[in-house]
N, C-alpha and C positions, 0 to 999 in steps of 0.2 A: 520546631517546625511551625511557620507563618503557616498556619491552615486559612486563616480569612483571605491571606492574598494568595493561594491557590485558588479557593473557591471564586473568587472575585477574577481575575485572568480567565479562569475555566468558563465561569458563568457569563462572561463577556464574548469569549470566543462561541459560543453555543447560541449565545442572543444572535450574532453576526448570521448563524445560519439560518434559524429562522426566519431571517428577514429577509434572505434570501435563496426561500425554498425552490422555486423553480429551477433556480440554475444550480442551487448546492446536490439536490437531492434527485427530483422529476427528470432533470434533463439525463445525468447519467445513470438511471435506474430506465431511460425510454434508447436511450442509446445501444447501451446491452443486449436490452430486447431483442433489436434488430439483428444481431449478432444470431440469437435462439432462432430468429426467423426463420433469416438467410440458410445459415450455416447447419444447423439443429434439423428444421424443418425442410429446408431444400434441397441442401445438399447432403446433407443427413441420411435423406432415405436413399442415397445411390450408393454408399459406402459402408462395406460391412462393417460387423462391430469389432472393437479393439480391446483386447483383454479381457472379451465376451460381455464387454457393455456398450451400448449403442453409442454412435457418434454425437449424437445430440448430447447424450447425456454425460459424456467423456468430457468435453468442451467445456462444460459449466462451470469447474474448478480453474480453468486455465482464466477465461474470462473474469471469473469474478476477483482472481489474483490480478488480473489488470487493470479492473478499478481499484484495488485496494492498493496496489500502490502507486497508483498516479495520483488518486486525490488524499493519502498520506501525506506524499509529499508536497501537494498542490496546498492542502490548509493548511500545514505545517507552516511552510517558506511564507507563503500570504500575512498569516498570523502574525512572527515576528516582523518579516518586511515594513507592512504598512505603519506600527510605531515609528519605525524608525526613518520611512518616507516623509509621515509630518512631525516628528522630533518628539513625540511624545516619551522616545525611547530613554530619554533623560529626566524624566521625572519616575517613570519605573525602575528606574538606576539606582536614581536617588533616595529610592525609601528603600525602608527597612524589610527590603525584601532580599533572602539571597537568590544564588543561579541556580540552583535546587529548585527552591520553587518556581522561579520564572518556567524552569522546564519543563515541570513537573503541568505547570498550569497550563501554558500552550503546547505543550506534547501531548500528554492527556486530551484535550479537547478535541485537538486532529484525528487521533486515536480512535478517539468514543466517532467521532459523525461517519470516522471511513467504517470503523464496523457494522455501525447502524445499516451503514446505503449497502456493504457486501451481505447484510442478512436478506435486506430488502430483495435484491438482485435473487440471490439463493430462492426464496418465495418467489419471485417471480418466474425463477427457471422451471419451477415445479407445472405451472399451468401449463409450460411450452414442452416440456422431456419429464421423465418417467426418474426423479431423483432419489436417491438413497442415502443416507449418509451411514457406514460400518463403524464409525468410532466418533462419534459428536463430540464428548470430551474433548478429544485429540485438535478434533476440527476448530472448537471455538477457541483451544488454545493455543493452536497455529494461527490463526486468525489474528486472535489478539497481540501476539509474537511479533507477527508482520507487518501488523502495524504500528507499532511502538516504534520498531526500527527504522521504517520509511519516513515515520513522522521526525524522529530525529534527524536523520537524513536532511528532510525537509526542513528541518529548523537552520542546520547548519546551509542550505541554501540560499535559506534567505536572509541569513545575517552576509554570506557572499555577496548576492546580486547587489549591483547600486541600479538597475531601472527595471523596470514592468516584462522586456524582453526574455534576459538573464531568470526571471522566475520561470519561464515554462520551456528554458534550453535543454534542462534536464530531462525534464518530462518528455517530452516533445521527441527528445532526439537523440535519448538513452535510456531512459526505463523502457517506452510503447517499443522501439524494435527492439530490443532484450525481451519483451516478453514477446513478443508473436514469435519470437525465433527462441523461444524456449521453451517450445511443446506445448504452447498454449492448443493448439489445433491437430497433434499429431505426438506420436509418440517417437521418441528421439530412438527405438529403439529398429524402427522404417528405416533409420537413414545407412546408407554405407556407410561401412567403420571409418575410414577418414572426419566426414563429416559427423559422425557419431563422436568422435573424440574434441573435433571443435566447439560443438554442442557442450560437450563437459566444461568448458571455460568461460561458460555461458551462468552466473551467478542467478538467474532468474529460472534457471533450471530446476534447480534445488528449490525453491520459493514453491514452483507450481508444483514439481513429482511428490514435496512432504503433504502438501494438501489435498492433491488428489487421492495420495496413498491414504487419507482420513477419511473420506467418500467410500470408496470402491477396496481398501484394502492390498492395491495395488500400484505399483511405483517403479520409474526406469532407473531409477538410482537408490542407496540405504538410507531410510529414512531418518535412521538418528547422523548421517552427511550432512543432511538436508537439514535438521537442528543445530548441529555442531556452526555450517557457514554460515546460518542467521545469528545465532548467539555473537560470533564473532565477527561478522556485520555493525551487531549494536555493539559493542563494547567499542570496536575503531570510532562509530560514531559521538559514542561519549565521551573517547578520550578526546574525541578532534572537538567536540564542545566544553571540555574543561582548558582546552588550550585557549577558545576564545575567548572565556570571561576570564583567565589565566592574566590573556594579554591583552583586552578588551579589543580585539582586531574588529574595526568596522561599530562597533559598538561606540566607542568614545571619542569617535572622529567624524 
């Protein structure tokens, strides 16, 4: 295992955020907020509580699943993309690095910054609702989970896209409605059985109920479900990333 050129990939993508903290970090750590405002604090106090925890405080796991995987997948796809937008993708080809570590390098770093910003977010919910968390272990390690998988995700995206648009089609216009319609704001458990069973087809379901079930202890679905389809999330996503450097699709053309 090339440890210098993970460390060198990793430490490059990490430099990238730095230097653009405003818009990596402040801006969707001030976004959220507004979410705790609105939702937590205004609409909050008119609606009783759910599973005997207050609305404000119910929302904070759904929310902060929805930064974590929009900008998983957001650094992820960016990361690899932009090599491969000015060709530099060809000189990381060419050394002596394998697909292991490329992934290991840019997955990891998307990884690490979405965790940092959903701790961030978490600290922040705390000033706005009254937070608990019943199993932290659980917590940091769903967290970490979700993100590995979303970044992958996101890697295999942006070796897809060929322009700027195709990076936030995903995001934009299947992760964010999959999660607001995944119990980010309500529990699937309100809705009529009908729509309660569409809900189940709903992959972002299972993402928010295992996390929330690490907060509160409580969950609309079995939390080792909700293990079992992220595991098997990542493992599609890696085989569909062994198929790229496999067949270099997009990579060596």
């Amino acid at each position: 295992m090339n440890t210098h050129a993970i460390r060198a990939i990793y430490a490059f993508e990490m430099a990238r955020t730095r230097r653009t903290l405003l818009q990596s970090v402040v801006s969707p750590v001030l976004a959220t907020s507004l979410y705790f405002v609105v939702f937590g604090a205004a609409i909050g106090s008119r609606i009783a509580e759910i599973d005997g925890v207050s609305y404000g405080a119910f929302i904070v796991p759904g929310l902060v699943m929805l930064t974590l995987l929009t900008q998983s997948v957001q650094n992820a796809s960016f990361g690899i993309y932009f090599p491969r937008f000015i060709g530099t993708i060809y000189e990381l080809l060419s050394a002596p690095v394998t697909a292991t570590e490329i992934v290991i390098g840019y997955v990891g770093a998307a990884a690490t910054k979405s965790v940092v910003l959903a701790l961030l977010i978490m600290v922040t919910a705390a000033f706005f609702v009254p937070l608990q968390i019943a199993h932290p272990f659980a917590m940091l390690g769903f967290l970490v989970l979700t993100a590995i998988t979303f970044s992958l995700l996101g890697f295999v995206i942006g070796v897809w896209a060929d322009n700027f648009e195709k990076l936030q089609l995903v995001p934009l216009l299947v992760i964010t409605p999959l999660t607001f319609l995944g119990g980010t704001f309500y529990s699937i458990d309100v809705l009529p059985p009908v729509w309660r069973a569409i809900s189940l087809a709903n992959p972002v379901v299972y993402l928010v109920n295992g996390f929330r079930w690490s907060f509160y202890g409580k969950a609309d679905v079995s939390v080792w479900l909700c293990l079992a389809i992220t595991f098997g999330f990542m493992l599609a996503c890696l085989a569909v990333i062994w198929w790229i450097f496999r067949t270099g699709y997009r990579l060596k053309s």
